[in-house]
N, C-alpha and C positions, 0 to 999 in steps of 0.2 A: 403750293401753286407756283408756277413757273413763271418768266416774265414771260411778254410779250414778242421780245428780238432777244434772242444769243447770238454775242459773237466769239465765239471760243474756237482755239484752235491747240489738240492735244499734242505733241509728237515725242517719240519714246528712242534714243538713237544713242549713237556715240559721235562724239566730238569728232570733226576730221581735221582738226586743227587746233594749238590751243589756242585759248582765248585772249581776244585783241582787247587789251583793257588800257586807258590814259593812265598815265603817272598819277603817282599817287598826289604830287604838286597841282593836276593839271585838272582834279577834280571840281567839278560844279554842280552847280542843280540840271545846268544841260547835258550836262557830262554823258555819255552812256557806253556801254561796253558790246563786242558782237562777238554772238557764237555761231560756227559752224555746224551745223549739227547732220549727219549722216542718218538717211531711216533707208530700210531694206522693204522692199514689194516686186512683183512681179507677177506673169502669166503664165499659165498652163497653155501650152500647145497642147491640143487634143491629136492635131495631124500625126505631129513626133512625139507624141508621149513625153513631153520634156519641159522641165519648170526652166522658163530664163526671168532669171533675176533680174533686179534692176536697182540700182543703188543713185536715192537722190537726196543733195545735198542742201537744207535749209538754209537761210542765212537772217538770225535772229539777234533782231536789236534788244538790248536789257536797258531800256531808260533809268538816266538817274544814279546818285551816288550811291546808293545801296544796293544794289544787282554791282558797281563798278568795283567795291569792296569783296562780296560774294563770289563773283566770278575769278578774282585775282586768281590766278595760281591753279586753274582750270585745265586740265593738258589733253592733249590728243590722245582719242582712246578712251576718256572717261565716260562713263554709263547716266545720264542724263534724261528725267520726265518733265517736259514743259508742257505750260498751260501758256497759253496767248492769246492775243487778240489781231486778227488779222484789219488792216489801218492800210487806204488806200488815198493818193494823192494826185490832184489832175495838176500837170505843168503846163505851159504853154512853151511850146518850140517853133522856130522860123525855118522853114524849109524853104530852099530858094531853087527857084524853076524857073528855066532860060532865062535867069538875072531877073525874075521877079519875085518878089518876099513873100510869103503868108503863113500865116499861124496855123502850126499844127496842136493839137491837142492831145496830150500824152498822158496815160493813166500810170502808174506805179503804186507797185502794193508791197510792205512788208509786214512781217511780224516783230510784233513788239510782248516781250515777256510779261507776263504778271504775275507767274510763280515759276521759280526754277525747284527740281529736287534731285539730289545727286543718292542715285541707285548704287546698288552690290554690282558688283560685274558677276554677270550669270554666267553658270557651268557648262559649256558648250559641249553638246553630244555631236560626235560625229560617225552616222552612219557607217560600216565599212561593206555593208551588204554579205558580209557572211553570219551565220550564225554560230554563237558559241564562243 
């Protein structure tokens, strides 16, 4: 049986950058490390017969000393399956209107890792549209 709330979030990409990790001196229990992570999607136009892609870019926090260990040495380009949990945070911000102050309320969301797994780089077939 299932729980009652999942919050999971899968995404399957490559790094578009490597991995921002603290010194190894500068590690703590708050410590955390960030990956960029690149996933590809897109739409079929029916009008033009033509897939346009669309390439968008994660920004995934790894809490904690061991994701900060893990991800060391992480580079752009590498093949990447995360699991996560998406983790959202309301601030309070002061917007000021004709020199009057008030509280805005700002929502912010990211992901934060709870398994990383570093894949094979898959064998890229490309198309050339002829046969043979």
């Amino acid at each position: 049986m299932t729980g009652l709330f999942q919050n999971t979030v899968t995404l399957r990409g490559f790094l578009a950058a490597d991995a921002t990790v603290p010194p190894s001196d500068g590690i703590t229990e708050e410590a955390f490390a960030v990956l960029l992570l690149a996933t590809m999607s897109g739409t079929w136009d029916v009008a033009t017969n033509e897939w346009t892609p669309r390439i968008t870019t994660h920004r995934i926090v790894c809490p904690g000393p061991w994701f900060c260990g893990f991800t060391r040495g992480m580079k752009r380009g590498d093949y990447l399956d995360v699991e996560a949990e998406l983790r959202a945070q309301e601030h309070i911000r002061i917007a000021v209107v004709a020199g009057e102050r008030f509280p805005v309320k700002h929502d912010s969301y990211e992901i934060q890792a709870t398994r990383i797994q570093r894949l094979e780089r898959p064998l890229l077939v490309v198309d050339t549209g002829e046969d043979g």
